[in-house]
C-alpha positions, 0 to 999 in steps of 0.5 A: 922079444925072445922065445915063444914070442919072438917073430919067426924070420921068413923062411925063403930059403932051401939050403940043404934041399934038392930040387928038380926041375923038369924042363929046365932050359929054355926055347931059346936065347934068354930066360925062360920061366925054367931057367929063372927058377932053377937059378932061383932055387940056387940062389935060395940055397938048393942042388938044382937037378937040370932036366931038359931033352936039350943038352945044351940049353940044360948046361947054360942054365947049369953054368948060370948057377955055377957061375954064381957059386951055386950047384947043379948038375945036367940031366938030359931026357924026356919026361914023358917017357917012363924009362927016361923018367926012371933014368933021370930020377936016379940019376939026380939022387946018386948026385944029390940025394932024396928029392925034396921038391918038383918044379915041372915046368914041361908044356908044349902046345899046338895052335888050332880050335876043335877042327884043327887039332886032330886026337892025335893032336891032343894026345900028343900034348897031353902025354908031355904036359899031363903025362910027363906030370904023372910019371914024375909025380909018381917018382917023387912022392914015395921018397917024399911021404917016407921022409915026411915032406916034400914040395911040387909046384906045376906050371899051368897058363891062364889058357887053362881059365880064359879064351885069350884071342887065338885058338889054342885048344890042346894046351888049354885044356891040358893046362887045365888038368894039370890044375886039376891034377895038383889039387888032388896030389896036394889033397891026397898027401896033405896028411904026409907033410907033402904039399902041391901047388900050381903056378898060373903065368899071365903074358910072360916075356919069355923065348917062347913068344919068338917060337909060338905065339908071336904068329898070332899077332904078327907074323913079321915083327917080333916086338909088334907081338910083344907090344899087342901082348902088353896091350892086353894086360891091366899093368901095361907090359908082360911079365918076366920069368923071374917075375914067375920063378920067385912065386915058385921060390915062395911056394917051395919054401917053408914060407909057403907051409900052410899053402897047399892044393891052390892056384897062385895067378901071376899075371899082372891083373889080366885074368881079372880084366876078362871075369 
């Protein structure tokens, strides 16, 4: 089969394109869901701009990629404030030009229902993980719509659908307006050749567990929590980062040309469990 009729090849890769992760180290030792997708991203061909308030975390996983022959550069700041958005989105086109995708994968949290979690509380971790969103949506999308494509990709949780057995108010309804948020950005610009879409991790495997949520299950022992998480997924067993890194990959790829505005739940059946 040749011409009009040969099959096109799957279009995973990014060669020649730059993308910037926002939040791009890790919590701790391992992989994060940020860290797995830059190395992803790499590994598809892209410059991958390594953006993180950690210096050191951001140049592990700048070393991974290197390591693998691949190129990244370190940038360091905090995405939720606007001159350091400014600072960080220059310094990733003087290094490697126009910006072609956003993955923002910055999110924190803070345990506690209604009476726990003061407005400041919230305000607090709306300005990272809703804020932090706009102020960099903002600087990507005019380069995008004068090229004529572009690609983001947010990464919410399946706190933002469901109750999951621990209070955790803020960051559910924060995630839920970074759904929220994308859906209208991809709707907006769809005409622009420029495309945008959430990823929703289920129970993920990753450094976080160990820094916050392994207290909701059990105080003193690590891969008791980890077992409890487990427990609660149709699968049997967690996810992984890169589990969630190659969703990413797929949604900015062109493989993922005609996906735009939508949710892509991976999360091993476990949303379904609790309709």
């Amino acid at each position: 089969m040749n011409g009009a009729n040969t099959p096109p090849a799957l279009p995973l890769r990014l060669d020649g394109r730059t993308v910037f992760v926002a939040g791009g180290g890790s919590a701790g030792p391992g992989w994060s869901i940020g860290r797995a997708s830059s190395v992803t991203y790499a590994r598809q061909g892209a410059r991958v701009c390594v953006a993180d308030r950690d210096a050191d975390s951001a140049r592990e996983t700048v070393r991974l990629i290197e390591e693998e022959g691949g190129e990244a550069i370190v940038l360091v700041g905090d995405v939720s404030d606007e001159a350091d958005v400014s600072r960080l989105v220059g310094e990733a086109r003087d290094a490697f030009g126009p910006i072609d995708a956003l993955h923002y994968n910055v999110g924190i949290g803070k345990v506690g229902g209604p009476a726990q979690t003061s407005a400041a509380d919230l305000a607090r971790v709306h300005a990272v993980n809703v804020g932090g969103l706009l102020l960099m949506t903002q600087a990507v999308l005019p380069g995008m719509k004068e090229r004529g494509r572009g690609a983001i990709v947010a990464i919410s949780s399946i706190a933002a659908h469901r109750y999951l057995g621990y209070p955790h108010l803020a960051y559910g309804v924060t995630k839920a307006a970074v759904e929220q948020f994308i859906r209208l950005v991809a709707l907006e610009h769809a005409p622009f050749g420029i495309r945008a879409n959430t990823v929703v991790p289920g129970l993920i495997d990753t450094p976080r567990i160990a820094t916050t949520v392994a207290s909701q299950f059990s105080a003193d022992d690590l891969d008791e929590a980890r077992q409890a998480r487990a427990r609660q997924v149709p699968t049997g067993r967690m996810g992984t980062a890169w589990e969630v890194a190659y969703a990413c990959g797929f949604l900015l790829s062109d493989a993922a040309s005609y996906v735009t505005g939508t949710e892509l739940l991976v999360d091993g059946g476990i949303t379904g469990k609790f309709v």
